[in-house]
C-alpha positions in Angstrom: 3.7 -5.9 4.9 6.3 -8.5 5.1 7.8 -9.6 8.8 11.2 -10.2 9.3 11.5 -12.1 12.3 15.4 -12.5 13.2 14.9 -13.8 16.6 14.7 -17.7 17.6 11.4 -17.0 19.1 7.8 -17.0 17.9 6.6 -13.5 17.9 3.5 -11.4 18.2 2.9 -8.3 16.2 0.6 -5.3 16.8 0.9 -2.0 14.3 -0.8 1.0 16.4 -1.7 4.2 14.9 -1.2 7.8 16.1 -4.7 7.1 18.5 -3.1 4.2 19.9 -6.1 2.1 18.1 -4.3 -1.5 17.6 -4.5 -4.1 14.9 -2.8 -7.6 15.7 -0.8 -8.5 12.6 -0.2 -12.1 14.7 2.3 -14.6 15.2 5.5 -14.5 13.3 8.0 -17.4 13.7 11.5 -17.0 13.9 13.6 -16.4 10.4 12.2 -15.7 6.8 9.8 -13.3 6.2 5.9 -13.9 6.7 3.6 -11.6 4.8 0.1 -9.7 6.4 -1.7 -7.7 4.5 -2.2 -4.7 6.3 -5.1 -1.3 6.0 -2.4 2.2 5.3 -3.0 3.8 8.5 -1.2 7.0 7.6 2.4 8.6 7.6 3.5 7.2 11.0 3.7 3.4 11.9 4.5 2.1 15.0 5.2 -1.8 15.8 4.9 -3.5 18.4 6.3 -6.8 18.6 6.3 -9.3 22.3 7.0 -12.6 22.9 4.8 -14.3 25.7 3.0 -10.5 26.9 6.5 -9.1 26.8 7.4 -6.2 24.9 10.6 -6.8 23.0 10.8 -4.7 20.4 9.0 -1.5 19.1 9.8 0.2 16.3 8.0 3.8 14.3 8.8 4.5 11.3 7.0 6.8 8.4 5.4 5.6 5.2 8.6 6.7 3.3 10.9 4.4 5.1 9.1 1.4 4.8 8.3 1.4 1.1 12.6 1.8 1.2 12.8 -1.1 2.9 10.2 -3.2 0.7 7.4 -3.0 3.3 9.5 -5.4 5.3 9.7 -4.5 9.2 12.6 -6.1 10.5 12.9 -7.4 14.2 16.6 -7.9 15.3 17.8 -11.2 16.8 19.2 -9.4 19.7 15.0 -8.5 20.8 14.9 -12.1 22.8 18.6 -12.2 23.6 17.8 -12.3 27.2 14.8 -14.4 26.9 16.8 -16.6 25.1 19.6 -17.0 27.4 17.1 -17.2 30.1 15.8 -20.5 28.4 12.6 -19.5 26.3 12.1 -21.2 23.2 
């Protein structure tokens, strides 16, 4: 599972499965791609990414889309935009 953090901000990562059972894929800083390796939980995957206890992003997508996408979930720069412009870095 690759991480694609666009945002200027350090980011945490949680993938929950369809019980809402969580594993923390951790901190991703901002650009590039880190890699975590990562258990198949099924067909469904949900992320959830936050910055700080702040949910700014979540994202589901199935097992199909992801291997399209290289196993690469990809967190837009506009997730922090108002963080950012409220002066977190």
């Amino acid at each position: 599972m690759n991480i694609d953090n666009q945002t200027h901000l350090t980011l945490e990562v949680e993938l929950v499965d369809q019980h809402g059972a969580r594993l923390a894929l951790g901190a991703h800083q901002p650009g590039g791609s880190s890699r975590t390796e990562v258990v198949d939980i099924g067909p469904s995957w949900t992320f959830e990414v936050s910055y700080g206890g702040r949910q700014v992003d979540r994202q589901t997508l199935n097992r199909a889309t992801l291997a399209r996408q290289g196993w690469t979930i990809h967190v837009p720069a506009t997730a922090t935009a108002d963080l950012e412009r409220a002066g977190y870095r």
